[in-house]
DRENVEX-722716 format. One record per atom (N, C-alpha, C, CB): atom name; x, y, z; residue number from 1. Coordinates in steps of 0.2 Angstrom, whole numbers, plus 5000, padded with zeros to 4 digits. Atoms other than C-alpha are relative to their C-alpha. Glycine has a CB too. Layout:
% DRENVEX-722716
<CA; <X; Y; Z>; NUM>,
...
END
This chain:
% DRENVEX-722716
<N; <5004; 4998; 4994>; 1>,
<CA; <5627; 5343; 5351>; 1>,
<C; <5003; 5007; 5002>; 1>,
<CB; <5000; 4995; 5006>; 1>,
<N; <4999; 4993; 5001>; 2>,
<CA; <5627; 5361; 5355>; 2>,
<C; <5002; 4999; 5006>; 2>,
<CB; <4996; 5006; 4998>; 2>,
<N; <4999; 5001; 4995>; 3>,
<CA; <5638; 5364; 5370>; 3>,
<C; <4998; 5008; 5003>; 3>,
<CB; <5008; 4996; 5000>; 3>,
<N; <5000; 4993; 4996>; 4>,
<CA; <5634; 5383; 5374>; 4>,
<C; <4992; 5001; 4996>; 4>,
<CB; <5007; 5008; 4998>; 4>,
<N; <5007; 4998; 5002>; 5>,
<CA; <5613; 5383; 5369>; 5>,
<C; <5001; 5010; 5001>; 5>,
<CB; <4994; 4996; 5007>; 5>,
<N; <5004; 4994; 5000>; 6>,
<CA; <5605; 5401; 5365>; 6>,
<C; <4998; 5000; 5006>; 6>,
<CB; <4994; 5001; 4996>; 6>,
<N; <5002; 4998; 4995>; 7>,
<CA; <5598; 5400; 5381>; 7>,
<C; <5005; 5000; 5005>; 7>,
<CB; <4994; 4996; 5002>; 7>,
<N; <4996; 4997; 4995>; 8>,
<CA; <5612; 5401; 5392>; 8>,
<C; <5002; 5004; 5001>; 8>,
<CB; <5004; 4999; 5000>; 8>,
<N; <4993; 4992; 5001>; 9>,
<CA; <5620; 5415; 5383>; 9>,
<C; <4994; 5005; 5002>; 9>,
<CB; <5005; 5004; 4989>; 9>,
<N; <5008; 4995; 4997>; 10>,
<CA; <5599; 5423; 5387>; 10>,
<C; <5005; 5000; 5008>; 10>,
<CB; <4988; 4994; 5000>; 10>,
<N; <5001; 5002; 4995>; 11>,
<CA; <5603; 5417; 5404>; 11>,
<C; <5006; 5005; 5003>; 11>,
<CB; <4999; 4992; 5000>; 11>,
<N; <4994; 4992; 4997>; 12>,
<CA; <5622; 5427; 5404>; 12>,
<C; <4998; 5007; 5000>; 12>,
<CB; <5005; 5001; 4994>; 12>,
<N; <5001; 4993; 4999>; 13>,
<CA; <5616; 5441; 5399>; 13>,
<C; <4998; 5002; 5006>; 13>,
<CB; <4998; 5002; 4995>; 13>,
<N; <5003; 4998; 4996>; 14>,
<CA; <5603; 5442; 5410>; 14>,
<C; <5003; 5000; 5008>; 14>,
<CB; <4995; 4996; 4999>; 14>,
<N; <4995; 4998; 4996>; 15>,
<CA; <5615; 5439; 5424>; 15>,
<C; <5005; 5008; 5000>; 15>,
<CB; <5004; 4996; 4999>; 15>,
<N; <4996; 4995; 5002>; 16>,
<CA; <5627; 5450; 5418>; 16>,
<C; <4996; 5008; 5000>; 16>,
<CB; <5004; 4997; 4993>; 16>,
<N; <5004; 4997; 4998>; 17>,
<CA; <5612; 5463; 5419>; 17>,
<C; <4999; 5002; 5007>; 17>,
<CB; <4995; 4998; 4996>; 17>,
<N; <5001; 4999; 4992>; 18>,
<CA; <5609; 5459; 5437>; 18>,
<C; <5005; 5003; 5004>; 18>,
<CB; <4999; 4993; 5002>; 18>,
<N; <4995; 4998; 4996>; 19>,
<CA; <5625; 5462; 5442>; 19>,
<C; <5002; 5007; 5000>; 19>,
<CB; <5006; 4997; 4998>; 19>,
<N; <4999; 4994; 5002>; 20>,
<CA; <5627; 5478; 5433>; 20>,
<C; <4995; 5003; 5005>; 20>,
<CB; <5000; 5002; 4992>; 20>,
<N; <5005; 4994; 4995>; 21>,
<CA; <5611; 5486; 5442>; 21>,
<C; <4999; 4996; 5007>; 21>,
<CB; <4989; 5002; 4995>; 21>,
<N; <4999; 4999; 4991>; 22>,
<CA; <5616; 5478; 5461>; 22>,
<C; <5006; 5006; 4999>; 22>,
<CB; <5002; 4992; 5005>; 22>,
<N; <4993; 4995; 5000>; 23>,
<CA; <5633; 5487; 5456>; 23>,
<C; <4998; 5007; 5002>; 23>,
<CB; <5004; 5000; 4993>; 23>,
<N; <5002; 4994; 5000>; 24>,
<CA; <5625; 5503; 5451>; 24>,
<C; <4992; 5002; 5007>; 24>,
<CB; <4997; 5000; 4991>; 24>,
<N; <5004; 4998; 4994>; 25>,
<CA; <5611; 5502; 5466>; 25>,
<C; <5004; 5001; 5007>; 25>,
<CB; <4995; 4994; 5000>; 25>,
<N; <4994; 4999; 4994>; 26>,
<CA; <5627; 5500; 5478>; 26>,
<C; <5003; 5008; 4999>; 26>,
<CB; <5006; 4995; 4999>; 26>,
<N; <4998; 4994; 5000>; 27>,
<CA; <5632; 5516; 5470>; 27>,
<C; <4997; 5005; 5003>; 27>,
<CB; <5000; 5001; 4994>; 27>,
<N; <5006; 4997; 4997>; 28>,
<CA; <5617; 5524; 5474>; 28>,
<C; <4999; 5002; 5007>; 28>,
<CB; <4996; 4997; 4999>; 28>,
<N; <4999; 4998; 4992>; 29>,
<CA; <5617; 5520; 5492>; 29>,
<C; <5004; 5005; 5000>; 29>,
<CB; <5003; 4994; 5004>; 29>,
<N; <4995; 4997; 4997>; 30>,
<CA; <5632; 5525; 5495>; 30>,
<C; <5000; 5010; 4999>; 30>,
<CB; <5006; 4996; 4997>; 30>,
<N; <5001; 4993; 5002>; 31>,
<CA; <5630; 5542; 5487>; 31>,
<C; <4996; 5003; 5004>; 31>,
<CB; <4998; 5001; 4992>; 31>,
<N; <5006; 4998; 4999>; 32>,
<CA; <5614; 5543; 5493>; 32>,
<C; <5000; 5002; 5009>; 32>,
<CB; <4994; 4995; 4998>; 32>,
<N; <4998; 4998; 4994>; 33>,
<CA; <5619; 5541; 5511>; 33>,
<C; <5006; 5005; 5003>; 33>,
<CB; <5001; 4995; 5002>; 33>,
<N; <4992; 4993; 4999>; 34>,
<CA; <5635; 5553; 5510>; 34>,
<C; <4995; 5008; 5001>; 34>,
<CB; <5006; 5001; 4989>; 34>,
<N; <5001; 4994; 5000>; 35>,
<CA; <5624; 5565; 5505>; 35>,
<C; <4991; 5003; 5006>; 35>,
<CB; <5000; 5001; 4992>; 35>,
<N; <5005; 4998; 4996>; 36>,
<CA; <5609; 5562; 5519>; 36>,
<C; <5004; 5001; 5006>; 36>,
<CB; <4993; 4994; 5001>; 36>,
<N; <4996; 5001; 4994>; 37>,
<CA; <5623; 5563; 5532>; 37>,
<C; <5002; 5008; 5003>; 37>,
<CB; <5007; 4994; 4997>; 37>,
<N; <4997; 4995; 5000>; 38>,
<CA; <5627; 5579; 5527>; 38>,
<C; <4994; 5005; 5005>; 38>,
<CB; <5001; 5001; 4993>; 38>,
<N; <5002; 4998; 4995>; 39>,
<CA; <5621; 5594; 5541>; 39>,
<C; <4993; 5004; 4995>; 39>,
<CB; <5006; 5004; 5003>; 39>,
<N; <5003; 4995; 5005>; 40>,
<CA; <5607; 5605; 5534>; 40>,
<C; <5004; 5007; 4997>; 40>,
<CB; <4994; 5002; 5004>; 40>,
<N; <4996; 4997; 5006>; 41>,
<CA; <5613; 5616; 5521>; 41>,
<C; <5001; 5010; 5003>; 41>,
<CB; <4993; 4999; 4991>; 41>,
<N; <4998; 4996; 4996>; 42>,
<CA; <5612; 5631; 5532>; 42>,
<C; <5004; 5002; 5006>; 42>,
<CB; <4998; 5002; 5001>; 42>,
<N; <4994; 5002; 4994>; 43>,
<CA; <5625; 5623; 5546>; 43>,
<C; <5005; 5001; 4996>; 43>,
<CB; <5000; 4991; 5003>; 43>,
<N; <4991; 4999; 5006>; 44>,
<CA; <5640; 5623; 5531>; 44>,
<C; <4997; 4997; 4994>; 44>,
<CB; <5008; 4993; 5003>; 44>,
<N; <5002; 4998; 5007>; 45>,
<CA; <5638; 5629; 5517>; 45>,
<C; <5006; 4996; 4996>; 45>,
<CB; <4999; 5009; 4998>; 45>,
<N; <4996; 5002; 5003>; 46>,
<CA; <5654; 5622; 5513>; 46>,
<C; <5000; 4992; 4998>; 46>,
<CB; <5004; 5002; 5003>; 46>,
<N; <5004; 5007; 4999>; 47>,
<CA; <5648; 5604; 5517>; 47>,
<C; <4999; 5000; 4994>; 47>,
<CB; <4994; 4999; 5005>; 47>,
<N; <5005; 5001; 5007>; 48>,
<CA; <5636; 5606; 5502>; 48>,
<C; <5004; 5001; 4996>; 48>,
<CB; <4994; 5003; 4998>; 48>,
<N; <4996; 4997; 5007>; 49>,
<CA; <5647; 5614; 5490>; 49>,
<C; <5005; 4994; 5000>; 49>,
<CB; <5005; 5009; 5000>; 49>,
<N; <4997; 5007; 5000>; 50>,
<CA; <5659; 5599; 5493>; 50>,
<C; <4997; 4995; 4998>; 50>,
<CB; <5001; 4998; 5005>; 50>,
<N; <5007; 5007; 5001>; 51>,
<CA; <5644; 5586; 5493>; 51>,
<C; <5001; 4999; 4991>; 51>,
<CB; <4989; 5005; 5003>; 51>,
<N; <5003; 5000; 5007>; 52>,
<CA; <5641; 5591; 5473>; 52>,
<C; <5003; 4994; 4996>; 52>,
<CB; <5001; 5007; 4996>; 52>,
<N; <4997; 5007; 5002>; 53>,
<CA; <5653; 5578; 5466>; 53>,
<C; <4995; 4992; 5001>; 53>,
<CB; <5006; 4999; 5006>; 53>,
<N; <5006; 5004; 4997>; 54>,
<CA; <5640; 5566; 5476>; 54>,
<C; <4993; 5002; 4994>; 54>,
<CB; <4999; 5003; 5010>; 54>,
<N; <5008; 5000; 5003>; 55>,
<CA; <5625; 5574; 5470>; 55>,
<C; <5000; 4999; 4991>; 55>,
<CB; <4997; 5007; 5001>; 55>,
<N; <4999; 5000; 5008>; 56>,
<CA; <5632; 5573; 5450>; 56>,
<C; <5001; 4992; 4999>; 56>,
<CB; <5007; 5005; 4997>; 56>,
<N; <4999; 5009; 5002>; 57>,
<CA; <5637; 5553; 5452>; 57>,
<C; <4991; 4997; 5003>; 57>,
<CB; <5009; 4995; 5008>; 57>,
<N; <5009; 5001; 4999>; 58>,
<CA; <5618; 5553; 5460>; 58>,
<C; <4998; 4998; 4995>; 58>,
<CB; <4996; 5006; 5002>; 58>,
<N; <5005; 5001; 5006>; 59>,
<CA; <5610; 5558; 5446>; 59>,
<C; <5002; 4996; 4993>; 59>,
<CB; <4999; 5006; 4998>; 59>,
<N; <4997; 5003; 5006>; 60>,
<CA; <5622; 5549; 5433>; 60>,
<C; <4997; 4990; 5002>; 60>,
<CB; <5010; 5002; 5000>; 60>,
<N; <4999; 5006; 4999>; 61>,
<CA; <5620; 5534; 5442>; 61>,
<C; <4992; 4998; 4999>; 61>,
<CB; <5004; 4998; 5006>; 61>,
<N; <5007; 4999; 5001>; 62>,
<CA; <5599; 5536; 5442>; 62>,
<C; <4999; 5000; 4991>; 62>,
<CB; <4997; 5008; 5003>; 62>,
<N; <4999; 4999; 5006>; 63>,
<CA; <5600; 5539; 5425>; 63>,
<C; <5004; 4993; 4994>; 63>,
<CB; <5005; 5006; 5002>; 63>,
<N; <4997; 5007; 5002>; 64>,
<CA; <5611; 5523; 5421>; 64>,
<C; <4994; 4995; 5000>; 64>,
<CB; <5005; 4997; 5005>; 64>,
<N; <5008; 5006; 4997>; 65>,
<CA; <5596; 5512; 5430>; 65>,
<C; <4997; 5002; 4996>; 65>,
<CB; <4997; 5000; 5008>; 65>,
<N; <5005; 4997; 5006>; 66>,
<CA; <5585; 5523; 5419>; 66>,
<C; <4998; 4996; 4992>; 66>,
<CB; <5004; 5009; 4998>; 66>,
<N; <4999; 5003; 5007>; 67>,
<CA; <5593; 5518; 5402>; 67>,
<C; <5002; 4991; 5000>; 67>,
<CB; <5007; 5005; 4998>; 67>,
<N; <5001; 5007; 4999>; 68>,
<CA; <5598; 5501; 5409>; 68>,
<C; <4992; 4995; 4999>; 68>,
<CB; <5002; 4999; 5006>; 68>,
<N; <5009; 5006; 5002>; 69>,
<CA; <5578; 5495; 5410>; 69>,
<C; <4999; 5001; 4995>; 69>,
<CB; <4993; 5001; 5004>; 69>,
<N; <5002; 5000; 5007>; 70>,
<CA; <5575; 5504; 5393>; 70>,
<C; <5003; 4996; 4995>; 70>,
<CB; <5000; 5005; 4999>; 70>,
<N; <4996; 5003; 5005>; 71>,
<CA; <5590; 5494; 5386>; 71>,
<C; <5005; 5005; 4997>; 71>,
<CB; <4996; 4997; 4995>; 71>,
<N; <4997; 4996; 5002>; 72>,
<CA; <5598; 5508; 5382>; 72>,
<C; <5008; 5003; 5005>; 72>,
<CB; <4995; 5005; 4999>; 72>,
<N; <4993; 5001; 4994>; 73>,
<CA; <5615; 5506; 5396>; 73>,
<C; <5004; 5000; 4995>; 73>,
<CB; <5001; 4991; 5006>; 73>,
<N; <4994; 5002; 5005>; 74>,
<CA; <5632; 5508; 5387>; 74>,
<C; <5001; 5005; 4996>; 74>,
<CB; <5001; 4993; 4996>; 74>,
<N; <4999; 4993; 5007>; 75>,
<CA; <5628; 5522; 5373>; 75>,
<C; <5000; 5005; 5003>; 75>,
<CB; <4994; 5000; 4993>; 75>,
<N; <4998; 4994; 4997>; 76>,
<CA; <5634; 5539; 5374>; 76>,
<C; <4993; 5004; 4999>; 76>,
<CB; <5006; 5004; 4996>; 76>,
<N; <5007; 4996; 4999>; 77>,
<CA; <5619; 5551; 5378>; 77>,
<C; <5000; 5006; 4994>; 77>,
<CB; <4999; 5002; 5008>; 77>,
<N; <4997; 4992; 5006>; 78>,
<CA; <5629; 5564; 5364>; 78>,
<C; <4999; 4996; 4995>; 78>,
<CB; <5010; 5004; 5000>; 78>,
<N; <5000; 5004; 5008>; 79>,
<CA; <5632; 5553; 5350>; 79>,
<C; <4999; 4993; 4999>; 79>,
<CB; <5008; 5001; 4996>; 79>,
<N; <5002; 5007; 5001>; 80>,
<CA; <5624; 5536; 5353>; 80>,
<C; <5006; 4996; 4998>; 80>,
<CB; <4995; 4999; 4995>; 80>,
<N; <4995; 5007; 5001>; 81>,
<CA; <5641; 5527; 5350>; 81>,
<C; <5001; 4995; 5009>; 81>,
<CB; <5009; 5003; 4996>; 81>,
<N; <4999; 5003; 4991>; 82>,
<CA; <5645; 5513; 5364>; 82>,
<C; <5005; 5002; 5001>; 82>,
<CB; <5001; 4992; 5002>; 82>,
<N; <4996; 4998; 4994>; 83>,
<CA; <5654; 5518; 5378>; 83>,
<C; <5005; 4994; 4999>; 83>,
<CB; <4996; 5001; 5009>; 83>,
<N; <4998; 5009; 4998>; 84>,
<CA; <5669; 5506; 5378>; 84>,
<C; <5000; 4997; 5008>; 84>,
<CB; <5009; 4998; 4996>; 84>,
<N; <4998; 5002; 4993>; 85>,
<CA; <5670; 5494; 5392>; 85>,
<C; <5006; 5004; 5005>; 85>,
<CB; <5002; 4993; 5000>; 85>,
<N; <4998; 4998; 4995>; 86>,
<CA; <5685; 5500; 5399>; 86>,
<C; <4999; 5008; 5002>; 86>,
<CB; <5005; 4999; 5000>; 86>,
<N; <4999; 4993; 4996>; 87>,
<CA; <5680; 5517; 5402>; 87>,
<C; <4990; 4999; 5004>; 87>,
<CB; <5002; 5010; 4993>; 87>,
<N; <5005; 5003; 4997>; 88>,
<CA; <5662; 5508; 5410>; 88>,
<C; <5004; 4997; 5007>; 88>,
<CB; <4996; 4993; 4994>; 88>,
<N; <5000; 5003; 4993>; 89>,
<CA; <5670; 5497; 5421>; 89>,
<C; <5002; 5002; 5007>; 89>,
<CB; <5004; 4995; 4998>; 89>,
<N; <4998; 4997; 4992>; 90>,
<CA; <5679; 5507; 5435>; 90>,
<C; <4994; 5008; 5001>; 90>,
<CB; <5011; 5002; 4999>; 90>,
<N; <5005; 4995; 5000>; 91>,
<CA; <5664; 5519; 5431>; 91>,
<C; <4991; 4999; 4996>; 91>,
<CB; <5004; 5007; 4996>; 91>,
<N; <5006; 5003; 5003>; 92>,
<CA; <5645; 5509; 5427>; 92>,
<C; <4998; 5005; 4998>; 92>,
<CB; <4996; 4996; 5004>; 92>,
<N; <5004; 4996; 5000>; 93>,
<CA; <5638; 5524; 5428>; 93>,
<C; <5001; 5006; 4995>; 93>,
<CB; <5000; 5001; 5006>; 93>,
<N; <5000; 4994; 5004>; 94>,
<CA; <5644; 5535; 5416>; 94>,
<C; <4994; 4999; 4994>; 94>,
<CB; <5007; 5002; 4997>; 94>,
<N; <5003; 4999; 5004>; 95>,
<CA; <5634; 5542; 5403>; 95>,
<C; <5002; 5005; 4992>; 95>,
<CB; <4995; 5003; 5004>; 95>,
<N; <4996; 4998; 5007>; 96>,
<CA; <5644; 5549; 5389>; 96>,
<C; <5006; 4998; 5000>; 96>,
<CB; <4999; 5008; 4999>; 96>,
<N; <4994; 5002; 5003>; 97>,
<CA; <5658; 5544; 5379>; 97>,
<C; <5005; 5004; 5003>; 97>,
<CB; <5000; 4999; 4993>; 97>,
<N; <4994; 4995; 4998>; 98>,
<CA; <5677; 5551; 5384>; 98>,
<C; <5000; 5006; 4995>; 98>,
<CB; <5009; 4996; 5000>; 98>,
<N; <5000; 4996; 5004>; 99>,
<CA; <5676; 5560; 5368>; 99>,
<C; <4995; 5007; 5001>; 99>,
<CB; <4999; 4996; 4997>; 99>,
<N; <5005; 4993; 5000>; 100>,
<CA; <5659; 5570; 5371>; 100>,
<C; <5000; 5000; 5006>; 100>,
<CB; <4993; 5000; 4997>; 100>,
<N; <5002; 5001; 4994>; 101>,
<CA; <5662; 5570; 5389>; 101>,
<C; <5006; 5007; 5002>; 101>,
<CB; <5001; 4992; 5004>; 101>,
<N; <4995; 4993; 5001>; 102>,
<CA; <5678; 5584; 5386>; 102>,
<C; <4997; 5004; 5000>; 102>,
<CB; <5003; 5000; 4996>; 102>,
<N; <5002; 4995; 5003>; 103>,
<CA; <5672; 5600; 5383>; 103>,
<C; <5004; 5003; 4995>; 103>,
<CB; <4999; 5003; 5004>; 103>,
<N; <4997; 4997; 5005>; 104>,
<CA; <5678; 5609; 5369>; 104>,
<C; <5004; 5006; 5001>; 104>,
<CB; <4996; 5002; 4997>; 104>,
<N; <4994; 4995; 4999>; 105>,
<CA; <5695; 5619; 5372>; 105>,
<C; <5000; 5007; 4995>; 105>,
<CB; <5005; 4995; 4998>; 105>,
<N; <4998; 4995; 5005>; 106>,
<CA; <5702; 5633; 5364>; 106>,
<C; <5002; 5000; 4994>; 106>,
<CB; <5003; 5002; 5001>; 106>,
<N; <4999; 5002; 5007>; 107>,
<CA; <5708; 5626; 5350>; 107>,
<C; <4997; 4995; 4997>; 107>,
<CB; <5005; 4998; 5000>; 107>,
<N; <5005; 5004; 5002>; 108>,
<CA; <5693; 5617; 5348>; 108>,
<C; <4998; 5002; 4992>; 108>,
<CB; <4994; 5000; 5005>; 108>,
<N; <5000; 4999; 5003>; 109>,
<CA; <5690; 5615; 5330>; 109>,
<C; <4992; 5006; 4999>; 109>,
<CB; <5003; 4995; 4998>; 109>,
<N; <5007; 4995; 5002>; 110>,
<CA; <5679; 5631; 5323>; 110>,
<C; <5001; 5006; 5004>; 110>,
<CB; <4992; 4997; 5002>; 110>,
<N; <5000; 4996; 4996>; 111>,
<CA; <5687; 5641; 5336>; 111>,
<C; <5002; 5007; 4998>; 111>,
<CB; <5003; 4997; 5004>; 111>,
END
């Protein structure tokens, strides 16, 4: 007798799906409220220019939820390899691997 049925592991995943997009919708809030909090953009300018951090985890995290419903969550948006978990877990939301998420130095090859 099968003690872990196909349909459980359906049933994990699909959890484990759930969790990831309340996680990444919490992100959102919070981002989203940081940045409705802020004064209008002609009170402090400095305000906003601070803010941008906010508005770049915004769009990453829109973007996650994006690729999450398509099924596409986890792979680098550069070079389609999976993101590994640990560099996911203390950051759902990223969208490209550590690798293509560097830029290219000076001693980048070709340079």
């Amino acid at each position: 007798m099968d003690d872990f049925p196909a349909a459980r592991v359906g049933e994990a995943a699909d959890a484990r799906i759930a969790a990831l997009r309340d996680e990444l919708q919490k992100y959102r809030r919070q981002h989203e409220d940081a940045l409705t909090a802020l004064p209008p953009r002609s009170e402090d300018p400095v305000l906003h220019a601070l803010a941008a951090p906010s508005r770049e985890v915004l769009h990453q995290v829109n973007a996650a939820l994006r690729r999450l419903a398509e099924g596409r969550y986890g792979r680098c948006i550069s070079c389609q390899r999976p993101i590994p978990a640990k560099q996911l877990k203390p950051r759902p939301y990223l969208l490209e691997c550590l690798a293509c998420s560097i830029p290219p130095g000076p001693l980048a090859k070709g340079s």
